[in-house]
BAFI-3210 file (N, C-alpha, C; in Angstrom, 3 decimals, decimal comma, padded with zeros to 6 digits):
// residues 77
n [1|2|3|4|5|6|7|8|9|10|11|12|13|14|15|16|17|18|19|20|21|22|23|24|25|26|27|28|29|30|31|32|33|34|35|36|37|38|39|40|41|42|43|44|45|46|47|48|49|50|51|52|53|54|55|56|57|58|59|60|61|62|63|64|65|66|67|68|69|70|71|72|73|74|75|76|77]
n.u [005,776|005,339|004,151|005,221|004,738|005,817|006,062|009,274|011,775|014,057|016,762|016,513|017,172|019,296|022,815|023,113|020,728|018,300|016,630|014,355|012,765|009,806|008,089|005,070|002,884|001,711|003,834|004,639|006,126|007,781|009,479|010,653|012,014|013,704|015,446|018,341|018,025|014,959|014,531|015,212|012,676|010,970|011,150|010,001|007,562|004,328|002,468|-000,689|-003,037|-006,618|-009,576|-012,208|-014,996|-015,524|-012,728|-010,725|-007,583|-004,262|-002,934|-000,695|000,735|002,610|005,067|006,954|005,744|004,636|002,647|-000,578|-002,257|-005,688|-006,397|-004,293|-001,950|000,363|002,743|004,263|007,635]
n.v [-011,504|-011,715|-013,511|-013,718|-013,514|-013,402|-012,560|-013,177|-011,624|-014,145|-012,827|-011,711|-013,333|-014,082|-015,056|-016,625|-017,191|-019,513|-021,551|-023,843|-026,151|-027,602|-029,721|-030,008|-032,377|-032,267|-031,665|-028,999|-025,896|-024,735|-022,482|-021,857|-019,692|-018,332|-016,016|-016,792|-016,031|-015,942|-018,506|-020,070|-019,529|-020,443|-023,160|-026,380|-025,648|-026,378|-025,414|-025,155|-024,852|-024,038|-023,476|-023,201|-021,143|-019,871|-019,304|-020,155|-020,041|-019,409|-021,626|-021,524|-023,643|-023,765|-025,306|-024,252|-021,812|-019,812|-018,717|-017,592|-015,601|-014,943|-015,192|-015,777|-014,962|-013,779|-014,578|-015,539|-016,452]
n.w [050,624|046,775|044,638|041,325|037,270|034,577|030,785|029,585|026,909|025,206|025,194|027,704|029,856|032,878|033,221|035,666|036,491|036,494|034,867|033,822|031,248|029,904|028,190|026,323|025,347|023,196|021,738|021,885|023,926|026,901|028,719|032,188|034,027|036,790|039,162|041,360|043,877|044,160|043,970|046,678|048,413|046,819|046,356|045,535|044,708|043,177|040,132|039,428|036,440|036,392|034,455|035,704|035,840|038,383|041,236|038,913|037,236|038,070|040,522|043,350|044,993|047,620|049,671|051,194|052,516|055,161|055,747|053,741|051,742|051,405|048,116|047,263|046,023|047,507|049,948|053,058|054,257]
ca.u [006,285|004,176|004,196|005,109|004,903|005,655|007,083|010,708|012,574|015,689|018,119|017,120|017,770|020,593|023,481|023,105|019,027|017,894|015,628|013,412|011,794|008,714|007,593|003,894|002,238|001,874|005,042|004,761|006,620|008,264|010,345|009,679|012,918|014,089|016,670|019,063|017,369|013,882|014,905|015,092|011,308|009,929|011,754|009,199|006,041|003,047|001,791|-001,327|-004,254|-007,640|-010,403|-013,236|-015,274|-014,577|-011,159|-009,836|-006,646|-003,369|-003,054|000,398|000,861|003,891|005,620|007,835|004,563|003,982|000,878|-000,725|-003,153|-006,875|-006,378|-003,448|-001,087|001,079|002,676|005,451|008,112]
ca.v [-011,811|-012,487|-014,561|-012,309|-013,995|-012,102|-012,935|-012,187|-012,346|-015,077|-012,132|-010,889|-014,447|-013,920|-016,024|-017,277|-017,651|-020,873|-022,208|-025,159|-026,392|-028,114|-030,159|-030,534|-033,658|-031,967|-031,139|-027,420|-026,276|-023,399|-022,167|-021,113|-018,994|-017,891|-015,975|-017,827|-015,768|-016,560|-020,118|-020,024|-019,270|-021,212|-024,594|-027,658|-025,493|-027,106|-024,656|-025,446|-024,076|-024,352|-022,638|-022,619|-019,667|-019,533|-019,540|-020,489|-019,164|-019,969|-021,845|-021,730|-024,595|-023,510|-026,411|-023,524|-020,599|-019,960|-018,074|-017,204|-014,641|-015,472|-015,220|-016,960|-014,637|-013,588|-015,424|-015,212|-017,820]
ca.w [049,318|046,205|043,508|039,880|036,376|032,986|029,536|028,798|025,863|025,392|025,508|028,818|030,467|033,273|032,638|036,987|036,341|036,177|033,435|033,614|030,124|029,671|026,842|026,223|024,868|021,825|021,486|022,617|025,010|027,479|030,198|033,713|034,587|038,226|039,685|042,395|045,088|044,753|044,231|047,704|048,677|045,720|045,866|045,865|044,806|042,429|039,926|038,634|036,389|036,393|033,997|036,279|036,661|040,085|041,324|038,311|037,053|038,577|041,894|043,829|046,390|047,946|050,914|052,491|052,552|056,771|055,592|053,003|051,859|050,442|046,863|046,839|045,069|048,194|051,157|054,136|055,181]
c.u [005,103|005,335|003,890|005,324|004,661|006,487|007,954|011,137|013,683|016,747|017,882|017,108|019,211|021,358|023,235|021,062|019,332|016,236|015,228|012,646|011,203|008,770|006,224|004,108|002,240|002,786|005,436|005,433|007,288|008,693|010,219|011,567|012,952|014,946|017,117|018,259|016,010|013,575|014,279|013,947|010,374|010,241|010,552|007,409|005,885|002,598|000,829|-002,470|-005,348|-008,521|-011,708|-013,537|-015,188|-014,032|-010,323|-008,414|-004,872|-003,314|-001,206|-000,036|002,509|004,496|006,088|007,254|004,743|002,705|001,097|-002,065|-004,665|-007,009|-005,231|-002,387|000,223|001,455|003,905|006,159|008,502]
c.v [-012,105|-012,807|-013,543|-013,637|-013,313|-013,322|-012,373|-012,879|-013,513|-014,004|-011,270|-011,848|-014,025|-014,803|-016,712|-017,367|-018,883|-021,229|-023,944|-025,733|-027,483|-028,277|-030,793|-031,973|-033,407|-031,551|-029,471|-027,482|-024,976|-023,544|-021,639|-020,614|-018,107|-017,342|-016,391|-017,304|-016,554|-017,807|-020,573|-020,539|-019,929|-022,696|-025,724|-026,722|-025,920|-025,454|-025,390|-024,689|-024,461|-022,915|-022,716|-021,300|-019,263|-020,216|-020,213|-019,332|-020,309|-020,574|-021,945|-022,594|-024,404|-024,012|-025,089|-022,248|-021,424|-019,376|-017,704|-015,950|-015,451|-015,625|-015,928|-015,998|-013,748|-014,425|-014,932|-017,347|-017,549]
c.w [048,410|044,596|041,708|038,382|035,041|032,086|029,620|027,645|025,840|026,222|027,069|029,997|031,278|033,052|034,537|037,415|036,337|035,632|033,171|032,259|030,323|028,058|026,914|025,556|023,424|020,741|021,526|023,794|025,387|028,719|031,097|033,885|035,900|038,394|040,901|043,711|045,431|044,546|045,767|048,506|047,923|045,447|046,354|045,474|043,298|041,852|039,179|038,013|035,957|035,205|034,402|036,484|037,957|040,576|040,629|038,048|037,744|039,941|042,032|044,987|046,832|049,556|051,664|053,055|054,157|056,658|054,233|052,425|051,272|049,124|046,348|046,217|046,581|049,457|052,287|054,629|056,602]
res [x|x|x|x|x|x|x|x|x|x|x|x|x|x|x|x|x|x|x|x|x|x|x|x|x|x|x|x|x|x|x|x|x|x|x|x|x|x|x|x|x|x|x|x|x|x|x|x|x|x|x|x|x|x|x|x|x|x|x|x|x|x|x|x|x|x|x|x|x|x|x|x|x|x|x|x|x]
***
């Protein structure tokens, strides 16, 4: 399995997605949207990001990963 993240619009939100919002500090703010499946495989993970030149970017910490790959962007339960 790996780990996919894009922009979508509002209107192509499923109505059985599920939608998390965030509110910055600054009052900015945005939604991480899922569908019910990969709920599943992703429940309890830490995203965080870093702007180091090396290995910055996104990190996934993912509790229910049995492996994972070196770069971090794929795993297996």
């Amino acid at each position: 399995m790996s780990y996919t993240m894009d922009f979508i619009q509002p209107q192509d939100v499923r109505e059985d997605d599920k939608a998390y919002a965030y509110t910055l500090a600054d009052g900015a703010g945005f939604q991480v949207v899922s569908d019910p499946k990969s709920l599943l495989y992703i429940y309890g993970l830490q995203l965080d990001f870093s702007t180091a030149l090396i290995g910055g970017g996104f990190n996934f910490t993912n509790p229910n990963a049995t492996q994972t790959c070196g770069c971090g962007s794929s795993f297996a339960v």
